[in-house]
C-alpha positions as CSV (number, residue, x, y, z in Angstrom):
1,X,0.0,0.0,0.0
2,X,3.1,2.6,0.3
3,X,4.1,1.7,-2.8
4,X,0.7,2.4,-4.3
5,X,0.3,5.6,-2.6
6,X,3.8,6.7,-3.2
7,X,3.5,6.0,-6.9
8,X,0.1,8.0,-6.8
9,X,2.0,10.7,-5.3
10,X,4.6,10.7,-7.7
11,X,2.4,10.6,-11.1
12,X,0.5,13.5,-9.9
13,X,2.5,15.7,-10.9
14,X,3.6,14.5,-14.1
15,X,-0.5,14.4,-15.1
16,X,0.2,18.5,-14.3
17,X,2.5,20.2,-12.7
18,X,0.0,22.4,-10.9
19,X,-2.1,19.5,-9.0
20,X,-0.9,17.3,-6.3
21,X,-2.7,14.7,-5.6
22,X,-3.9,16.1,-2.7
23,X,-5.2,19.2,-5.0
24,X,-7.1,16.4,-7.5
25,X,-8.8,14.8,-4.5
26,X,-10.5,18.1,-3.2
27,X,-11.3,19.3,-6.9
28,X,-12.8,16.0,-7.6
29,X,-14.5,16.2,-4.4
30,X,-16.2,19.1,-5.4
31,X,-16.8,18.2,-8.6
32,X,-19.0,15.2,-7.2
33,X,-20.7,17.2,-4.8
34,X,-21.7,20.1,-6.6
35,X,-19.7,22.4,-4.1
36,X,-19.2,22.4,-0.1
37,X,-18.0,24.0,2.6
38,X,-14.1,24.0,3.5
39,X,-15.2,22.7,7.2
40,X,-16.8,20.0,4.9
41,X,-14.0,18.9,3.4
42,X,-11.8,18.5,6.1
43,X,-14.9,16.7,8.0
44,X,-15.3,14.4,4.7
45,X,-11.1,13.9,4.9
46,X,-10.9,13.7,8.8
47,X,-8.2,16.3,8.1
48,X,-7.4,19.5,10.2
49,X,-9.2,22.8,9.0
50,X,-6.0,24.5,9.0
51,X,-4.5,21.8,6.8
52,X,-8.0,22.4,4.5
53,X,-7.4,25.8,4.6
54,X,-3.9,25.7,3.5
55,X,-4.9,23.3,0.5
56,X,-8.3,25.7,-0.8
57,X,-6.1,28.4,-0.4
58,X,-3.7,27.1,-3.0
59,X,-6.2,26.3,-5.1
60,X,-8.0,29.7,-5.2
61,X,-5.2,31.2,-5.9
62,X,-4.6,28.9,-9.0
63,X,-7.8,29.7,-10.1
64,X,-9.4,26.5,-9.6
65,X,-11.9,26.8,-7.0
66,X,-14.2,30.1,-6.2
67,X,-16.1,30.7,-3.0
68,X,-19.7,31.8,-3.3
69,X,-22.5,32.5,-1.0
70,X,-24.7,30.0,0.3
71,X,-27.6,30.3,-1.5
72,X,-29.8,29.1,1.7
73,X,-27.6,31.3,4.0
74,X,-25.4,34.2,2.6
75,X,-23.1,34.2,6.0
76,X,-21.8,30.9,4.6
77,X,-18.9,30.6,1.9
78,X,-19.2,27.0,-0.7
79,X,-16.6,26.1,-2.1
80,X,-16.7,25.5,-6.0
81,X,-14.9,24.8,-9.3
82,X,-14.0,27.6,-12.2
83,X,-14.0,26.4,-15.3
84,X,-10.3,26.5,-15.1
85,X,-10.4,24.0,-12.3
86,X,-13.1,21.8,-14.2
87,X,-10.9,22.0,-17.5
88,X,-8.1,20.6,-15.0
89,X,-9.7,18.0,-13.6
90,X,-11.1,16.6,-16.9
91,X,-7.5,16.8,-18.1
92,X,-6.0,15.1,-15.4
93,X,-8.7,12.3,-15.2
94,X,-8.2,11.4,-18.6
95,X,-4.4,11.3,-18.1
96,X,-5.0,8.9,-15.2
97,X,-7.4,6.1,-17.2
98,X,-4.7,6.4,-20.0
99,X,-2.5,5.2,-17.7
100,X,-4.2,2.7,-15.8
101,X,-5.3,1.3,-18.9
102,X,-2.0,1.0,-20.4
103,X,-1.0,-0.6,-16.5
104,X,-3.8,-3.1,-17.0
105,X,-3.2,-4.1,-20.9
106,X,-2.2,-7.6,-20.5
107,X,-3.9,-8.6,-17.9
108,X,-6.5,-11.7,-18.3
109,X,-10.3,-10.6,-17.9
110,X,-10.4,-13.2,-14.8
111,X,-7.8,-11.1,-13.5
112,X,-9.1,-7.8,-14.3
113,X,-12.5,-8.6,-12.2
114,X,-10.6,-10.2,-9.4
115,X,-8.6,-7.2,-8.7
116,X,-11.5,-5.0,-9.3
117,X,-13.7,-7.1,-6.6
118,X,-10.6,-6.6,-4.3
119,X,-10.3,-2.7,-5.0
120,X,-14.2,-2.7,-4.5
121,X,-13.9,-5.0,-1.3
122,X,-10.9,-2.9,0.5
123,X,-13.0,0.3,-0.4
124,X,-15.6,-0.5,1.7
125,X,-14.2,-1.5,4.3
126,X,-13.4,2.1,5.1
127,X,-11.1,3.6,6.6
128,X,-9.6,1.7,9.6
129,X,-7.2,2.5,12.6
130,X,-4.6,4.7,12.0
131,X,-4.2,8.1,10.7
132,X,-7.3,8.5,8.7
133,X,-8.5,8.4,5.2
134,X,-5.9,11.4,3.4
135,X,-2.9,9.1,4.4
136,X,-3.6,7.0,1.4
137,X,-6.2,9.6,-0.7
138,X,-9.3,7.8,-2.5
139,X,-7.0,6.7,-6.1
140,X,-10.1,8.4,-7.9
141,X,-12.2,10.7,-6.1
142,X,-14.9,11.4,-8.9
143,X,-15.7,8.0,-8.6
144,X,-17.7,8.2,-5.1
145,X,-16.9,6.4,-2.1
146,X,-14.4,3.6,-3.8
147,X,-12.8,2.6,-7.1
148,X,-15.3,1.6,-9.6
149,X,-15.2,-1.9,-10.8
150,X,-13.6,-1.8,-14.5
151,X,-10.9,-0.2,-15.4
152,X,-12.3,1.9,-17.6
153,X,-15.1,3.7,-15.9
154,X,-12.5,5.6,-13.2
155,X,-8.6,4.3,-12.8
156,X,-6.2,5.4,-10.3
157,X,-2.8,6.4,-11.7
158,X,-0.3,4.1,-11.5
């Protein structure tokens, strides 16, 4: 599992230079839920709210996210995607199932659904003891809770 998540780490920023893979979680995050509160995030993450802040910070300045008012309550800010940010995150999702597709080329189909049934299995499951769920972040967050069953629908990058 170190190995995955350093290698997750790694290829992040050779699918852009601008997005860590901590940056593609929250965007795809938000992407998924239509926009949420920073306290949200960290909540979702079981991360600090300083550590959040220090993350949607980066990102607005980037360009990638926007606070707005809450439409239900204008003393709240939401957190959404630009179009920059979106544009990014479509770029960098389609880098990602290019390369887990070309990862997963040769294997058998047995294989293929076997490994996906595992992904599926250890996915929800949860997180367990330790230090919570951003020590190894969700390999595709714009696929929900886990990692979708083909390869094709959502892959993690390799």
């Amino acid at each position: 599992m170190t190995a995955f998540a350093r290698r997750a780490r790694a290829s992040a920023g050779r699918l852009h230079p601008e997005l860590s893979l901590v940056s593609y979680t929250l965007l795809g995050h938000l992407e998924e839920s239509g926009g949420c509160r920073a306290t949200d995030l960290a909540a979702h993450y079981a991360l600090d709210k300083s550590t959040v802040s220090r993350q949607v910070s980066a990102l607005e300045g980037a360009g990638l996210i926007e606070r707005l008012a809450d439409q239900r309550d204008q003393r709240v800010q939401v957190l959404h995607l630009t179009p920059a940010g979106t544009e990014i995150l479509v770029q960098v999702t389609a880098s990602r199932r290019v390369a887990f597709r070309e990862r997963l080329a040769g294997w058998p189909e047995e294989d293929l659904r076997r490994f996906a049934g595992y992904l599926l299995r250890y996915n929800s499951a949860g997180p367990g003891p330790g230090p919570g769920p951003m020590s190894m972040p969700d390999p595709d967050p714009g696929a929900g809770p886990g990692v979708t069953a083909h390869p094709d629908a959502s892959p993690p990058s390799d």
